[in-house]
Backbone of each chain as ProteinMPNN parsed JSONL, in Angstrom:
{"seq_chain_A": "XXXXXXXXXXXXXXXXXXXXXXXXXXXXXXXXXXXXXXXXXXXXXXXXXXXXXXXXXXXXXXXXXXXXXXXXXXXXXXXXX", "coords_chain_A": {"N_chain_A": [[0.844, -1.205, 0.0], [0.527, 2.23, -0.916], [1.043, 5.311, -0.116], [-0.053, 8.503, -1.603], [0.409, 12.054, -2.235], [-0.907, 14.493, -3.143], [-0.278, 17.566, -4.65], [-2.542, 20.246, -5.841], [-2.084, 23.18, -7.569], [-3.53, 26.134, -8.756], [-2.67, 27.825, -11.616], [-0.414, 30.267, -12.694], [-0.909, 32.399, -13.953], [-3.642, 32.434, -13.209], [-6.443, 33.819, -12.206], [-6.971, 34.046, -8.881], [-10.281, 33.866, -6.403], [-10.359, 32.945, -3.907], [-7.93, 32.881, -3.058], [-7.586, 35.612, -2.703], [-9.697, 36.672, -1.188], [-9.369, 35.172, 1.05], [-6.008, 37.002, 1.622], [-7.571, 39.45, 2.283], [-8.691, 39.311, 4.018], [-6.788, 38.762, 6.003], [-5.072, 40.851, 6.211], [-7.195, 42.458, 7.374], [-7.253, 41.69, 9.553], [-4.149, 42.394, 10.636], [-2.329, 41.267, 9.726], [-0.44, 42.257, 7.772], [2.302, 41.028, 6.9], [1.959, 39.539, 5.311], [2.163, 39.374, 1.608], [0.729, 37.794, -0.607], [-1.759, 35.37, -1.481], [-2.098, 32.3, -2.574], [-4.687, 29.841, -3.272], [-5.008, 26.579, -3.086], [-5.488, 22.415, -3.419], [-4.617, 19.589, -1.221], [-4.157, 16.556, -1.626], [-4.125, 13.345, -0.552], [-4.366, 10.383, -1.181], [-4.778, 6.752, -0.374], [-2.946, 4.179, -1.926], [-3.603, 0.604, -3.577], [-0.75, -0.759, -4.721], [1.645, -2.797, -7.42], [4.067, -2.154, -6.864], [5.831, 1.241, -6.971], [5.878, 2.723, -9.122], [3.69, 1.951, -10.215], [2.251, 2.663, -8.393], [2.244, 5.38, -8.95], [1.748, 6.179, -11.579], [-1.052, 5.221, -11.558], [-2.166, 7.479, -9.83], [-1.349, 9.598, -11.4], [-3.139, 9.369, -13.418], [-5.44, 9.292, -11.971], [-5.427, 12.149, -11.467], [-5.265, 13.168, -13.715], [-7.388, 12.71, -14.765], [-9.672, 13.537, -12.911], [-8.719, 14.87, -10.887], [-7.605, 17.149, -11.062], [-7.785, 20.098, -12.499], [-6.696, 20.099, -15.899], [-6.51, 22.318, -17.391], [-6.659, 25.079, -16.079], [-5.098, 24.449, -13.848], [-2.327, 23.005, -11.961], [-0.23, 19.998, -11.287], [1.259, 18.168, -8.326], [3.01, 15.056, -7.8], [3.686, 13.461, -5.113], [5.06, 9.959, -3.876], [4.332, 7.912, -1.038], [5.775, 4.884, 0.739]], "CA_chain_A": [[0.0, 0.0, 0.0], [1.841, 3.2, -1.265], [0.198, 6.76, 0.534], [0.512, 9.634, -2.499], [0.274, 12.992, -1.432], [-1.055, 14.915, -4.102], [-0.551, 19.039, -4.495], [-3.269, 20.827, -6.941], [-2.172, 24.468, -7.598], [-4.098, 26.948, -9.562], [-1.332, 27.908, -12.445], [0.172, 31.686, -12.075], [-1.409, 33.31, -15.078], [-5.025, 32.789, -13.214], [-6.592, 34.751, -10.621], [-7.754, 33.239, -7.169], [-10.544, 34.976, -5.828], [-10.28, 32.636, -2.395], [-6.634, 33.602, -2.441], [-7.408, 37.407, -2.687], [-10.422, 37.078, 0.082], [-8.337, 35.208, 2.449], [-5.491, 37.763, 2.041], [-8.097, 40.519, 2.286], [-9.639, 38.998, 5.578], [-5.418, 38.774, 6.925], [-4.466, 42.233, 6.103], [-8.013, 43.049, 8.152], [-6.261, 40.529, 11.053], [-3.461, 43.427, 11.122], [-1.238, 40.462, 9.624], [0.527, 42.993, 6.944], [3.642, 40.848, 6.891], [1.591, 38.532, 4.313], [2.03, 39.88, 0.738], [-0.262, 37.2, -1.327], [-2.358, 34.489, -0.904], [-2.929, 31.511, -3.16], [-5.42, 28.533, -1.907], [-5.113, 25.09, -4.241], [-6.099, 21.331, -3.285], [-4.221, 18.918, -1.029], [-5.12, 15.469, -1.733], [-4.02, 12.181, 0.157], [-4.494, 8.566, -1.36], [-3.913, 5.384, -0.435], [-3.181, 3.271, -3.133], [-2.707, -0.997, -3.985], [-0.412, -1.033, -6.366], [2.835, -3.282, -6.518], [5.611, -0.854, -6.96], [6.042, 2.719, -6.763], [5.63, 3.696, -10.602], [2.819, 1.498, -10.416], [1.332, 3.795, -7.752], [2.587, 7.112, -9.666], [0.548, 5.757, -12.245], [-2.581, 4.968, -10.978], [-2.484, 8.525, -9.187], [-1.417, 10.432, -12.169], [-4.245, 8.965, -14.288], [-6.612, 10.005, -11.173], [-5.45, 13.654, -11.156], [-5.415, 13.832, -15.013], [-9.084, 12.537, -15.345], [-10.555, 13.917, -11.856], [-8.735, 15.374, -9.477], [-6.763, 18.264, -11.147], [-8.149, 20.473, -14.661], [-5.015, 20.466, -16.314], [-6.367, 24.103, -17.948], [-6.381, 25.939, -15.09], [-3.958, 23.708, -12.88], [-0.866, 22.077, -12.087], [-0.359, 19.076, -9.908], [2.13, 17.436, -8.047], [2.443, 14.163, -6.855], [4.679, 12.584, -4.257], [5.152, 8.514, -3.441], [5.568, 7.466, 0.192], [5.313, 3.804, 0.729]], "C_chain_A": [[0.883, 1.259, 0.0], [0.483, 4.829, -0.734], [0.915, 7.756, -1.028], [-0.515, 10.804, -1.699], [0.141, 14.447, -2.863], [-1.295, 17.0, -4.146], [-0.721, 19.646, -5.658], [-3.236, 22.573, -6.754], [-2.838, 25.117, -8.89], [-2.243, 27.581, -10.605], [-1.385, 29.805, -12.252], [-1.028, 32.922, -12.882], [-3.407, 33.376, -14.833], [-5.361, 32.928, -12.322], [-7.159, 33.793, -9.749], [-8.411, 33.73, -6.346], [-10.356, 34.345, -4.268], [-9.043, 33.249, -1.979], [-6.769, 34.83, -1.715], [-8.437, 37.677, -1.568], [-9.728, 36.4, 1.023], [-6.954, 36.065, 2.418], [-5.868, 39.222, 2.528], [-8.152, 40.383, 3.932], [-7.842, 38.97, 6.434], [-5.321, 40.326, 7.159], [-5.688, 42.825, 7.402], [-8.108, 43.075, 9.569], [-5.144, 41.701, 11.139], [-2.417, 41.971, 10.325], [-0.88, 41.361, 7.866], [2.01, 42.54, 6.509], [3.165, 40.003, 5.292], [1.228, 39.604, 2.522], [0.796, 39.025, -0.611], [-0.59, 35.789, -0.414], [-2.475, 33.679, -2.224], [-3.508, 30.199, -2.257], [-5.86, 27.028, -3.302], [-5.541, 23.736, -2.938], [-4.697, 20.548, -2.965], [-4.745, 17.155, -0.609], [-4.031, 14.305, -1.651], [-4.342, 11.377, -0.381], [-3.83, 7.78, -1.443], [-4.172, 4.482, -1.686], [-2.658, 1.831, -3.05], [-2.454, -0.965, -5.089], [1.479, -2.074, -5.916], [4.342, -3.137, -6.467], [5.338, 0.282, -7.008], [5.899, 3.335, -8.209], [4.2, 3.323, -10.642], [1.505, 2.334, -9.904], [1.301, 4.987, -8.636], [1.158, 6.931, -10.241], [-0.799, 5.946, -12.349], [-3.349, 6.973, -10.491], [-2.434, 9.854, -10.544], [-2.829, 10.567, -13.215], [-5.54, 9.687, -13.199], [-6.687, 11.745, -11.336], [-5.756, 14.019, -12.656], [-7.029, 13.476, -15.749], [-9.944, 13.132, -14.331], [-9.72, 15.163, -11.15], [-8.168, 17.19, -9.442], [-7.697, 18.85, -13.031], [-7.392, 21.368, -15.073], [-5.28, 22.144, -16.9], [-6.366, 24.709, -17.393], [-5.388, 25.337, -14.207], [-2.899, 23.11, -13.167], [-1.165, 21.043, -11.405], [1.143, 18.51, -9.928], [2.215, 16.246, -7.328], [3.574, 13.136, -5.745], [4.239, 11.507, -3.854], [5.533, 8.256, -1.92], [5.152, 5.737, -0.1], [5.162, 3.341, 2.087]], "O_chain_A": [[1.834, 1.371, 0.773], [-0.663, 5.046, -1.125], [2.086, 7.685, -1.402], [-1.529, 10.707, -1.008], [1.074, 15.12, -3.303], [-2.301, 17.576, -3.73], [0.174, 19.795, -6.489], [-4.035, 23.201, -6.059], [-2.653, 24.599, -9.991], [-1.089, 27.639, -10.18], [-2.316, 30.422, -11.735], [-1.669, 33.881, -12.451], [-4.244, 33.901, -15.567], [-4.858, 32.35, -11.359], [-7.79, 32.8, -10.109], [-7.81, 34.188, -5.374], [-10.203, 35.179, -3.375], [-8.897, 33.932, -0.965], [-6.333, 35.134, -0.605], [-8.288, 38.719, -0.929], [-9.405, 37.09, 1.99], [-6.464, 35.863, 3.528], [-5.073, 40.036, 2.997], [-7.751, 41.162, 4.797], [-7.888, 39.222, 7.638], [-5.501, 40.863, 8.252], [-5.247, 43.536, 8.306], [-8.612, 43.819, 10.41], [-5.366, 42.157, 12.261], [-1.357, 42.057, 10.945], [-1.233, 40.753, 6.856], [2.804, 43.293, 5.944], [3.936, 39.912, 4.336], [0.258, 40.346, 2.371], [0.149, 39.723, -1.392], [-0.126, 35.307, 0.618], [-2.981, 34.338, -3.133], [-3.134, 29.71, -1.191], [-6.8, 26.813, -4.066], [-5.835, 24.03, -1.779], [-3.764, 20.565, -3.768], [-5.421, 16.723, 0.325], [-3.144, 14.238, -2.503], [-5.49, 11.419, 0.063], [-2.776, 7.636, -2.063], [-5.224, 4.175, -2.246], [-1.536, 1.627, -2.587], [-3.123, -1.045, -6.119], [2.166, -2.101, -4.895], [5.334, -3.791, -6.146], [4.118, 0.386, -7.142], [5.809, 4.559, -8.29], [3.406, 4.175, -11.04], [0.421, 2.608, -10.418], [0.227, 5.482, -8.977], [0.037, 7.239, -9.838], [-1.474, 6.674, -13.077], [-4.447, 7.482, -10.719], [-3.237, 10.782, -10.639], [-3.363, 11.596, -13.63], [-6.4, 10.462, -13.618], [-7.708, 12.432, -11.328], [-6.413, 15.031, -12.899], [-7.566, 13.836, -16.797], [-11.09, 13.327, -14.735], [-10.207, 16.277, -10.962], [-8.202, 18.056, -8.568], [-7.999, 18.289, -14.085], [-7.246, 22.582, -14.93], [-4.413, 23.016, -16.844], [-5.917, 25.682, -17.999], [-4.686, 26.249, -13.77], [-2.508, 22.729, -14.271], [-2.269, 20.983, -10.864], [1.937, 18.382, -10.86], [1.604, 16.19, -6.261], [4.048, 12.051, -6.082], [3.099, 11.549, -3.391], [6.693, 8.332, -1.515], [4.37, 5.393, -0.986], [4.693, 2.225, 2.31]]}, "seq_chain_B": "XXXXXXXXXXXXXXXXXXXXXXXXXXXXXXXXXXXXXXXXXXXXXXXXXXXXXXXXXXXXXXXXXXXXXXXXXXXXXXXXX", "coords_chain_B": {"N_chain_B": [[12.005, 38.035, 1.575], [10.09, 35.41, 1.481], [8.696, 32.699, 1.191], [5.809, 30.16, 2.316], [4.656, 27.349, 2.334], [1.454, 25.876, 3.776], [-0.116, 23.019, 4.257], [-3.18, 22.213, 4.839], [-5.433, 19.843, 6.826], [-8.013, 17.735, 7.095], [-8.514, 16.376, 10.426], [-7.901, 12.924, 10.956], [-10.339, 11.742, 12.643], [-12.112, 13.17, 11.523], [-15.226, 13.035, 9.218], [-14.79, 13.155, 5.915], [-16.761, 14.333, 3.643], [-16.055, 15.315, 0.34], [-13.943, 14.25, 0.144], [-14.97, 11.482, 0.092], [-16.898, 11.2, -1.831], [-15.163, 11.979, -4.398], [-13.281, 9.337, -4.317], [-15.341, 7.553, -4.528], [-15.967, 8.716, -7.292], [-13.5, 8.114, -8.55], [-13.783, 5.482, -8.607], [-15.466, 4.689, -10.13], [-14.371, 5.239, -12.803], [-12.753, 3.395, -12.917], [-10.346, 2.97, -11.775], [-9.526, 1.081, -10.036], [-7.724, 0.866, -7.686], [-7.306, 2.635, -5.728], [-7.825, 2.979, -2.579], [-8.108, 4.999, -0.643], [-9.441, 8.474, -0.272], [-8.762, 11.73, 0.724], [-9.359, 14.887, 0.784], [-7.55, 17.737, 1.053], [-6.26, 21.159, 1.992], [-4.377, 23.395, 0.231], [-1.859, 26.222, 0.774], [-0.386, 28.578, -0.806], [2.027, 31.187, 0.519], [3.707, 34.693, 0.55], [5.54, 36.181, 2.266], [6.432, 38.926, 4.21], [9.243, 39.235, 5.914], [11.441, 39.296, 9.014], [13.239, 37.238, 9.148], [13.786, 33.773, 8.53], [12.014, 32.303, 10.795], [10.275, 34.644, 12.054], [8.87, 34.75, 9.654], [7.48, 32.185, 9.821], [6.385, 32.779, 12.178], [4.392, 34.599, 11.633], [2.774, 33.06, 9.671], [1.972, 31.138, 11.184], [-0.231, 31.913, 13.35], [-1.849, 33.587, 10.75], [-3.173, 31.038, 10.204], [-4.379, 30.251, 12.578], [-5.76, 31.625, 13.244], [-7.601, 32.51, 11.144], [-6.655, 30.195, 8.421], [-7.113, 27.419, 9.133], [-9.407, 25.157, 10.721], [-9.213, 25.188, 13.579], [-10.317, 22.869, 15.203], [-11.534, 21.025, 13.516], [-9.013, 20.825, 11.922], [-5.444, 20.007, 11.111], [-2.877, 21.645, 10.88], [0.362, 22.2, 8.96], [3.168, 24.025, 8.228], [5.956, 24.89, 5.859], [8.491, 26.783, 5.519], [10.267, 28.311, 2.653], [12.918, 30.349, 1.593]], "CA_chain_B": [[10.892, 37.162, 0.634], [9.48, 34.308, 2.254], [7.254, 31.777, 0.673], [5.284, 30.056, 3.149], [3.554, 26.363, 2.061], [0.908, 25.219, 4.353], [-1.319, 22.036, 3.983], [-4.107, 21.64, 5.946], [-6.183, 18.646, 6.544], [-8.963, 17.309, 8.156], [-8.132, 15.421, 11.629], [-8.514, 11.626, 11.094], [-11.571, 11.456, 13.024], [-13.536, 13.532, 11.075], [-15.424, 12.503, 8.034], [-14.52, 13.962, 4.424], [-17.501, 13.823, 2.105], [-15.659, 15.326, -0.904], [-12.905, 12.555, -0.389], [-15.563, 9.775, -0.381], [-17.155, 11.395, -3.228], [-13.46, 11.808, -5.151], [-13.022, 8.141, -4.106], [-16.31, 6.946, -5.848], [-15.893, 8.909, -8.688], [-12.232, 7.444, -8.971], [-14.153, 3.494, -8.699], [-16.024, 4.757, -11.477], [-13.301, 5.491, -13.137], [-11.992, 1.938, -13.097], [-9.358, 3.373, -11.138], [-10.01, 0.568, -8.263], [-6.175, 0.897, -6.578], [-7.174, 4.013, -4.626], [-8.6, 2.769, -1.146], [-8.712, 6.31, -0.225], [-9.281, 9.625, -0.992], [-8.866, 12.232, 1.246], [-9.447, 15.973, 0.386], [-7.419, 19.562, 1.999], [-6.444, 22.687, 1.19], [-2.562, 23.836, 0.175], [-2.096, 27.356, 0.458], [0.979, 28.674, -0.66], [1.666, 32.824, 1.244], [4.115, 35.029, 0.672], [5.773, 36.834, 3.958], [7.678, 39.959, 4.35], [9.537, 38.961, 7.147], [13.127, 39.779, 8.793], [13.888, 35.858, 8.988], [12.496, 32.608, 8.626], [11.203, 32.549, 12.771], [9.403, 35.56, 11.96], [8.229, 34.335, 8.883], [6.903, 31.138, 10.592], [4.841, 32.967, 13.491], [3.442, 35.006, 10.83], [1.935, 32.135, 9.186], [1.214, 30.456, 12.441], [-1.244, 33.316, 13.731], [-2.104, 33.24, 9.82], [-3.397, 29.298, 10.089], [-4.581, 29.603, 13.624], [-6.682, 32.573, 12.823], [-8.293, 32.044, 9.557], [-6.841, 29.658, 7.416], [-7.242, 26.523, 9.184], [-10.06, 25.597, 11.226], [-7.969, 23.91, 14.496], [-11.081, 21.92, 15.8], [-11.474, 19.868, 12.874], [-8.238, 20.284, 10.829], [-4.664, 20.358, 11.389], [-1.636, 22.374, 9.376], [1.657, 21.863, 8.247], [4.225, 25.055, 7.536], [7.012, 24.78, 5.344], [8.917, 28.051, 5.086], [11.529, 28.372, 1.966], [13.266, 31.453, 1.477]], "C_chain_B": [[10.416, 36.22, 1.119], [8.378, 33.546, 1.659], [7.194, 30.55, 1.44], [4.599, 28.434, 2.423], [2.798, 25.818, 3.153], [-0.26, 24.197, 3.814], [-2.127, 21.495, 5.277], [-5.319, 20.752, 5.986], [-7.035, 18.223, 7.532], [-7.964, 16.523, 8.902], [-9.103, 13.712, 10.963], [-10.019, 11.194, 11.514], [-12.905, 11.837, 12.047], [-13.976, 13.156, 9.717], [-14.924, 13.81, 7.02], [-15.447, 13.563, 3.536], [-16.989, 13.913, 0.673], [-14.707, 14.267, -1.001], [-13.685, 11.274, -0.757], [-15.819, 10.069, -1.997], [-16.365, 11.44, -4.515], [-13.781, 10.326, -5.185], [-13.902, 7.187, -4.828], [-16.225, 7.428, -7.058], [-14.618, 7.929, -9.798], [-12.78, 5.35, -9.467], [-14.957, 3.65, -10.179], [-15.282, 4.457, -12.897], [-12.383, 4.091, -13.978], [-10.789, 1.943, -11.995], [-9.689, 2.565, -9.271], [-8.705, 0.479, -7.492], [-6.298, 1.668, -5.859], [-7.825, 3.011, -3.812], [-9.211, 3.925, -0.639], [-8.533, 7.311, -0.392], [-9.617, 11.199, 0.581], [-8.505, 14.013, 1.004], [-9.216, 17.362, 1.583], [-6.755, 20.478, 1.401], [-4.631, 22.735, 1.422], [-2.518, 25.447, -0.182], [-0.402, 27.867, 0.81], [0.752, 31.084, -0.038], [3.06, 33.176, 0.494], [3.673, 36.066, 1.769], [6.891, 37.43, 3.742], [7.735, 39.874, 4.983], [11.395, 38.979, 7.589], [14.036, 38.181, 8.736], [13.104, 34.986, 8.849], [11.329, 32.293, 10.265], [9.726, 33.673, 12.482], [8.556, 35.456, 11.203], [6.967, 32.903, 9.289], [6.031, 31.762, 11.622], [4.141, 33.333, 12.651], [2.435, 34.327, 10.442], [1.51, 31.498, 10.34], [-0.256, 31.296, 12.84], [-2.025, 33.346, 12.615], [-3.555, 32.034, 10.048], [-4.977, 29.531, 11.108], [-6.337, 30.372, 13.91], [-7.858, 32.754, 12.118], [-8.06, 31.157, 8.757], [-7.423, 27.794, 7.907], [-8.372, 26.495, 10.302], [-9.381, 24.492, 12.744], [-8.874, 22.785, 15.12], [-11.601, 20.458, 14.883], [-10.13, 19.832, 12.073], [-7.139, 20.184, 11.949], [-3.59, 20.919, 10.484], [-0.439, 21.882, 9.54], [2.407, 23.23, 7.792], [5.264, 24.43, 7.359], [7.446, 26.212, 5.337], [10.164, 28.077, 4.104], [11.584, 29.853, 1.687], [13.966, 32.03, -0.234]], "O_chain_B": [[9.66, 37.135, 1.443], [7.205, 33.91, 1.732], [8.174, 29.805, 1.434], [3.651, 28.822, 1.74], [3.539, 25.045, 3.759], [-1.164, 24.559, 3.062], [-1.873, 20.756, 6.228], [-6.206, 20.949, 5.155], [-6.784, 18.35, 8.731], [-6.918, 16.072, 8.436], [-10.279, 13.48, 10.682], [-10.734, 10.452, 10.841], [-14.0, 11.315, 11.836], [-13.046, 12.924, 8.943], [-14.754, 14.999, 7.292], [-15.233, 12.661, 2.726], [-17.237, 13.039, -0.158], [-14.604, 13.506, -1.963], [-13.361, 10.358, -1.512], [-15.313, 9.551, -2.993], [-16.824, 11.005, -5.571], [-14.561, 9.979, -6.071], [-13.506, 6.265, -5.541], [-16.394, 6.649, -7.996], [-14.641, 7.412, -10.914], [-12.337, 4.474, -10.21], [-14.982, 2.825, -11.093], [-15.583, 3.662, -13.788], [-11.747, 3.921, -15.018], [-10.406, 0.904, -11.457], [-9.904, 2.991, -8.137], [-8.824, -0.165, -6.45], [-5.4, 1.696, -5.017], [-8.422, 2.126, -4.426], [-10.382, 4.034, -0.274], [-7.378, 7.55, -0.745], [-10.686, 11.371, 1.168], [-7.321, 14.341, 1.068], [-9.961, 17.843, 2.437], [-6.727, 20.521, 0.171], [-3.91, 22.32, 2.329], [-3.029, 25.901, -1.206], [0.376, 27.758, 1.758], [-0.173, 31.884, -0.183], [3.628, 32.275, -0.123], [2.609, 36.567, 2.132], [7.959, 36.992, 3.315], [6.736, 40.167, 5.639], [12.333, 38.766, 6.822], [15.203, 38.05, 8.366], [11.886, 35.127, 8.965], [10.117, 32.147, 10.419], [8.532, 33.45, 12.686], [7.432, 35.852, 11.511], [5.781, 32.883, 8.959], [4.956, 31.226, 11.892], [3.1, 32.689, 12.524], [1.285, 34.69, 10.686], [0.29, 31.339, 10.325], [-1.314, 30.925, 12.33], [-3.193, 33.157, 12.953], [-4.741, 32.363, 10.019], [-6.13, 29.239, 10.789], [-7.405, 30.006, 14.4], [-8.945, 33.12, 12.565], [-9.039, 30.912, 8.052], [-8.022, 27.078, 7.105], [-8.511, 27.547, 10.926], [-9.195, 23.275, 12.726], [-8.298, 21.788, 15.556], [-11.914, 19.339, 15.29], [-9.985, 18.775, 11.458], [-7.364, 20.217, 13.159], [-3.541, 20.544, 9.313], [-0.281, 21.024, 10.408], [2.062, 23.496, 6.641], [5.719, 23.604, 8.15], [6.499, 26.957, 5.083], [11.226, 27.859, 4.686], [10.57, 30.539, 1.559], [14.341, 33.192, -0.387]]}, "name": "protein", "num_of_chains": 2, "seq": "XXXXXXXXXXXXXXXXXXXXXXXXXXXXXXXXXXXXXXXXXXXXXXXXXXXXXXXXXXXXXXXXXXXXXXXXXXXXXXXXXXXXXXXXXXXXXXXXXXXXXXXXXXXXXXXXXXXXXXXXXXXXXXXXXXXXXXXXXXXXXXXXXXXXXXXXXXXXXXXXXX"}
Protein backbone atom coordinates (compact mmCIF):
# COMPACT_ATOMS: atom_id res chain seq x y z
CA UNK A 1 0.00 0.00 0.00
CA UNK A 2 1.84 3.20 -1.26
CA UNK A 3 0.20 6.76 0.53
CA UNK A 4 0.51 9.63 -2.50
CA UNK A 5 0.27 12.99 -1.43
CA UNK A 6 -1.06 14.92 -4.10
CA UNK A 7 -0.55 19.04 -4.50
CA UNK A 8 -3.27 20.83 -6.94
CA UNK A 9 -2.17 24.47 -7.60
CA UNK A 10 -4.10 26.95 -9.56
CA UNK A 11 -1.33 27.91 -12.45
CA UNK A 12 0.17 31.69 -12.08
CA UNK A 13 -1.41 33.31 -15.08
CA UNK A 14 -5.02 32.79 -13.21
CA UNK A 15 -6.59 34.75 -10.62
CA UNK A 16 -7.75 33.24 -7.17
CA UNK A 17 -10.54 34.98 -5.83
CA UNK A 18 -10.28 32.64 -2.39
CA UNK A 19 -6.63 33.60 -2.44
CA UNK A 20 -7.41 37.41 -2.69
CA UNK A 21 -10.42 37.08 0.08
CA UNK A 22 -8.34 35.21 2.45
CA UNK A 23 -5.49 37.76 2.04
CA UNK A 24 -8.10 40.52 2.29
CA UNK A 25 -9.64 39.00 5.58
CA UNK A 26 -5.42 38.77 6.92
CA UNK A 27 -4.47 42.23 6.10
CA UNK A 28 -8.01 43.05 8.15
CA UNK A 29 -6.26 40.53 11.05
CA UNK A 30 -3.46 43.43 11.12
CA UNK A 31 -1.24 40.46 9.62
CA UNK A 32 0.53 42.99 6.94
CA UNK A 33 3.64 40.85 6.89
CA UNK A 34 1.59 38.53 4.31
CA UNK A 35 2.03 39.88 0.74
CA UNK A 36 -0.26 37.20 -1.33
CA UNK A 37 -2.36 34.49 -0.90
CA UNK A 38 -2.93 31.51 -3.16
CA UNK A 39 -5.42 28.53 -1.91
CA UNK A 40 -5.11 25.09 -4.24
CA UNK A 41 -6.10 21.33 -3.29
CA UNK A 42 -4.22 18.92 -1.03
CA UNK A 43 -5.12 15.47 -1.73
CA UNK A 44 -4.02 12.18 0.16
CA UNK A 45 -4.49 8.57 -1.36
CA UNK A 46 -3.91 5.38 -0.43
CA UNK A 47 -3.18 3.27 -3.13
CA UNK A 48 -2.71 -1.00 -3.98
CA UNK A 49 -0.41 -1.03 -6.37
CA UNK A 50 2.84 -3.28 -6.52
CA UNK A 51 5.61 -0.85 -6.96
CA UNK A 52 6.04 2.72 -6.76
CA UNK A 53 5.63 3.70 -10.60
CA UNK A 54 2.82 1.50 -10.42
CA UNK A 55 1.33 3.79 -7.75
CA UNK A 56 2.59 7.11 -9.67
CA UNK A 57 0.55 5.76 -12.24
CA UNK A 58 -2.58 4.97 -10.98
CA UNK A 59 -2.48 8.53 -9.19
CA UNK A 60 -1.42 10.43 -12.17
CA UNK A 61 -4.25 8.97 -14.29
CA UNK A 62 -6.61 10.00 -11.17
CA UNK A 63 -5.45 13.65 -11.16
CA UNK A 64 -5.42 13.83 -15.01
CA UNK A 65 -9.08 12.54 -15.35
CA UNK A 66 -10.56 13.92 -11.86
CA UNK A 67 -8.73 15.37 -9.48
CA UNK A 68 -6.76 18.26 -11.15
CA UNK A 69 -8.15 20.47 -14.66
CA UNK A 70 -5.02 20.47 -16.31
CA UNK A 71 -6.37 24.10 -17.95
CA UNK A 72 -6.38 25.94 -15.09
CA UNK A 73 -3.96 23.71 -12.88
CA UNK A 74 -0.87 22.08 -12.09
CA UNK A 75 -0.36 19.08 -9.91
CA UNK A 76 2.13 17.44 -8.05
CA UNK A 77 2.44 14.16 -6.86
CA UNK A 78 4.68 12.58 -4.26
CA UNK A 79 5.15 8.51 -3.44
CA UNK A 80 5.57 7.47 0.19
CA UNK A 81 5.31 3.80 0.73
CA UNK B 1 10.89 37.16 0.63
CA UNK B 2 9.48 34.31 2.25
CA UNK B 3 7.25 31.78 0.67
CA UNK B 4 5.28 30.06 3.15
CA UNK B 5 3.55 26.36 2.06
CA UNK B 6 0.91 25.22 4.35
CA UNK B 7 -1.32 22.04 3.98
CA UNK B 8 -4.11 21.64 5.95
CA UNK B 9 -6.18 18.65 6.54
CA UNK B 10 -8.96 17.31 8.16
CA UNK B 11 -8.13 15.42 11.63
CA UNK B 12 -8.51 11.63 11.09
CA UNK B 13 -11.57 11.46 13.02
CA UNK B 14 -13.54 13.53 11.08
CA UNK B 15 -15.42 12.50 8.03
CA UNK B 16 -14.52 13.96 4.42
CA UNK B 17 -17.50 13.82 2.11
CA UNK B 18 -15.66 15.33 -0.90
CA UNK B 19 -12.90 12.56 -0.39
CA UNK B 20 -15.56 9.78 -0.38
CA UNK B 21 -17.16 11.39 -3.23
CA UNK B 22 -13.46 11.81 -5.15
CA UNK B 23 -13.02 8.14 -4.11
CA UNK B 24 -16.31 6.95 -5.85
CA UNK B 25 -15.89 8.91 -8.69
CA UNK B 26 -12.23 7.44 -8.97
CA UNK B 27 -14.15 3.49 -8.70
CA UNK B 28 -16.02 4.76 -11.48
CA UNK B 29 -13.30 5.49 -13.14
CA UNK B 30 -11.99 1.94 -13.10
CA UNK B 31 -9.36 3.37 -11.14
CA UNK B 32 -10.01 0.57 -8.26
CA UNK B 33 -6.17 0.90 -6.58
CA UNK B 34 -7.17 4.01 -4.63
CA UNK B 35 -8.60 2.77 -1.15
CA UNK B 36 -8.71 6.31 -0.23
CA UNK B 37 -9.28 9.62 -0.99
CA UNK B 38 -8.87 12.23 1.25
CA UNK B 39 -9.45 15.97 0.39
CA UNK B 40 -7.42 19.56 2.00
CA UNK B 41 -6.44 22.69 1.19
CA UNK B 42 -2.56 23.84 0.18
CA UNK B 43 -2.10 27.36 0.46
CA UNK B 44 0.98 28.67 -0.66
CA UNK B 45 1.67 32.82 1.24
CA UNK B 46 4.12 35.03 0.67
CA UNK B 47 5.77 36.83 3.96
CA UNK B 48 7.68 39.96 4.35
CA UNK B 49 9.54 38.96 7.15
CA UNK B 50 13.13 39.78 8.79
CA UNK B 51 13.89 35.86 8.99
CA UNK B 52 12.50 32.61 8.63
CA UNK B 53 11.20 32.55 12.77
CA UNK B 54 9.40 35.56 11.96
CA UNK B 55 8.23 34.34 8.88
CA UNK B 56 6.90 31.14 10.59
CA UNK B 57 4.84 32.97 13.49
CA UNK B 58 3.44 35.01 10.83
CA UNK B 59 1.93 32.13 9.19
CA UNK B 60 1.21 30.46 12.44
CA UNK B 61 -1.24 33.32 13.73
CA UNK B 62 -2.10 33.24 9.82
CA UNK B 63 -3.40 29.30 10.09
CA UNK B 64 -4.58 29.60 13.62
CA UNK B 65 -6.68 32.57 12.82
CA UNK B 66 -8.29 32.04 9.56
CA UNK B 67 -6.84 29.66 7.42
CA UNK B 68 -7.24 26.52 9.18
CA UNK B 69 -10.06 25.60 11.23
CA UNK B 70 -7.97 23.91 14.50
CA UNK B 71 -11.08 21.92 15.80
CA UNK B 72 -11.47 19.87 12.87
CA UNK B 73 -8.24 20.28 10.83
CA UNK B 74 -4.66 20.36 11.39
CA UNK B 75 -1.64 22.37 9.38
CA UNK B 76 1.66 21.86 8.25
CA UNK B 77 4.23 25.06 7.54
CA UNK B 78 7.01 24.78 5.34
CA UNK B 79 8.92 28.05 5.09
CA UNK B 80 11.53 28.37 1.97
CA UNK B 81 13.27 31.45 1.48
Amino acid sequence: MYKAKVTVTLRPSILDPKGKAAHHALQNLGLNEVQQVRIGKFIELDVDAKDEAAAKAVVESACAQLLANEVMEDFEIVIES
